[in-house]
C-alpha positions as CSV (number, residue, x, y, z in Angstrom):
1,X,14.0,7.0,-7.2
2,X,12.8,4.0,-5.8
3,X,9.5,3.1,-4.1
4,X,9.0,0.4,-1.2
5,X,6.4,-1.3,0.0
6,X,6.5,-3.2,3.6
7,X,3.7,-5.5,4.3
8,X,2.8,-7.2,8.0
9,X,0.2,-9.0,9.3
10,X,-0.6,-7.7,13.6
11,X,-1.8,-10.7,15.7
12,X,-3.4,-8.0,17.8
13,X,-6.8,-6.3,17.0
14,X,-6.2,-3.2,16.5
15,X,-9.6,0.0,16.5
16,X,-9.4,2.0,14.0
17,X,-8.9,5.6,16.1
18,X,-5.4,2.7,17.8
19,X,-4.5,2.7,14.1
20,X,-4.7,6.3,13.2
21,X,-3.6,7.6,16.7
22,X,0.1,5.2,16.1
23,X,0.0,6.0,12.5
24,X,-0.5,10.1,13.2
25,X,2.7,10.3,15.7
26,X,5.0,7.9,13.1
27,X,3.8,10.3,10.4
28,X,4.9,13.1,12.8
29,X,7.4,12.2,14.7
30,X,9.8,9.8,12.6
31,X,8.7,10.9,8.7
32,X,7.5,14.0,8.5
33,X,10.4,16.2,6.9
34,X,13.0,13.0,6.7
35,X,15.5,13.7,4.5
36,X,15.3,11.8,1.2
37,X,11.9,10.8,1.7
38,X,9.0,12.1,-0.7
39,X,5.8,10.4,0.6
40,X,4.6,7.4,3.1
41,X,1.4,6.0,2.3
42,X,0.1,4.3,5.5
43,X,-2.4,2.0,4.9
44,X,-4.1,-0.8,7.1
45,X,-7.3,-3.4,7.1
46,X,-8.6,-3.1,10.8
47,X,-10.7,-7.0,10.1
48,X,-7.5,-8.8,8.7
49,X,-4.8,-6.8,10.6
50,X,-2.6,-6.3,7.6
51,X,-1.0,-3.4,6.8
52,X,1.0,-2.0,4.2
53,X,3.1,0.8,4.0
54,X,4.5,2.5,0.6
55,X,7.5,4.6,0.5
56,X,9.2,7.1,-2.5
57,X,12.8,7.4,-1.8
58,X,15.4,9.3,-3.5
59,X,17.3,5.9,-4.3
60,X,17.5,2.4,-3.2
61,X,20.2,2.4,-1.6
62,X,19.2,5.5,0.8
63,X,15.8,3.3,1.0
64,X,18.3,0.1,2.1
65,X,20.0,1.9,4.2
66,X,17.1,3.2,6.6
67,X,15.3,-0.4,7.1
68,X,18.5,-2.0,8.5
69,X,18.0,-5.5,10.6
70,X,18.2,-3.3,13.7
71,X,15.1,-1.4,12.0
72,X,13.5,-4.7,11.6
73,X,13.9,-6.0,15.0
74,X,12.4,-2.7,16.0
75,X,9.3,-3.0,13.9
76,X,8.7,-6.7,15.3
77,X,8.5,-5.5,19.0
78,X,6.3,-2.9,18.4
79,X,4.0,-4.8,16.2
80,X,4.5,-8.1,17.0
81,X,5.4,-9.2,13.2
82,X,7.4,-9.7,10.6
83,X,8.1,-6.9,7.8
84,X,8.2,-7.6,4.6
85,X,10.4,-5.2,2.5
86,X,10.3,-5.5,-1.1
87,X,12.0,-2.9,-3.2
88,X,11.1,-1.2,-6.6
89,X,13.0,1.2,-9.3
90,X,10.5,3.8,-9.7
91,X,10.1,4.4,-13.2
92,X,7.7,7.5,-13.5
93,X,5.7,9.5,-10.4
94,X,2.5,11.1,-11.6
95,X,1.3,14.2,-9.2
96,X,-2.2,15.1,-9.6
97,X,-1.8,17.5,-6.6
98,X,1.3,19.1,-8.1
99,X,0.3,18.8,-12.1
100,X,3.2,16.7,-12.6
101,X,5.1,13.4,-13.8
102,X,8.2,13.1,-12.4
103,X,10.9,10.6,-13.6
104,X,12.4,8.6,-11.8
């Protein structure tokens, strides 16, 4: 598995109910039930504007392969920023929901 964690910095001020209203419909209506894809942590400081979004993939490559440049380009209009990808072999997963520790 592999985890990744994109971090940006918005120019614009967003409100908090702006943040959760953008982050609701992405959770919705571009993650929810993606193949491959076990979790998407969206998290954001509403007095710094920086964000940071963490992502459990079934593998880096399938990770790689979803945040191409024209992804990136994408991200930058809608936010006005740079995204910052960094990508991680994800050793172990503990679940507290599930009971769990899944390996990687």
């Amino acid at each position: 598995m592999a985890t990744v964690l994109i971090k940006y910095k918005t120019e614009e001020k967003y409100t908090y109910e702006q943040v959760v209203k953008m982050m609701e419909d992405s959770a919705n209506n571009t993650f929810k039930g993606l193949p491959h894809l076990h979790s998407k942590q969206f998290c954001f400081d509403i007095e710094t504007g920086e964000g940071l979004s963490i992502y459990l993939w079934d593998s880096k490559e399938i990770a790689q392969a979803y945040f191409t440049p024209e992804w990136e380009v994408y991200f930058e209009k809608k936010f006005g920023c740079t995204a910052h990808i960094t990508y991680y072999d994800t050793i172990l997963t503990l679940d507290n929901r599930m009971n769990d520790i899944i390996y990687g």
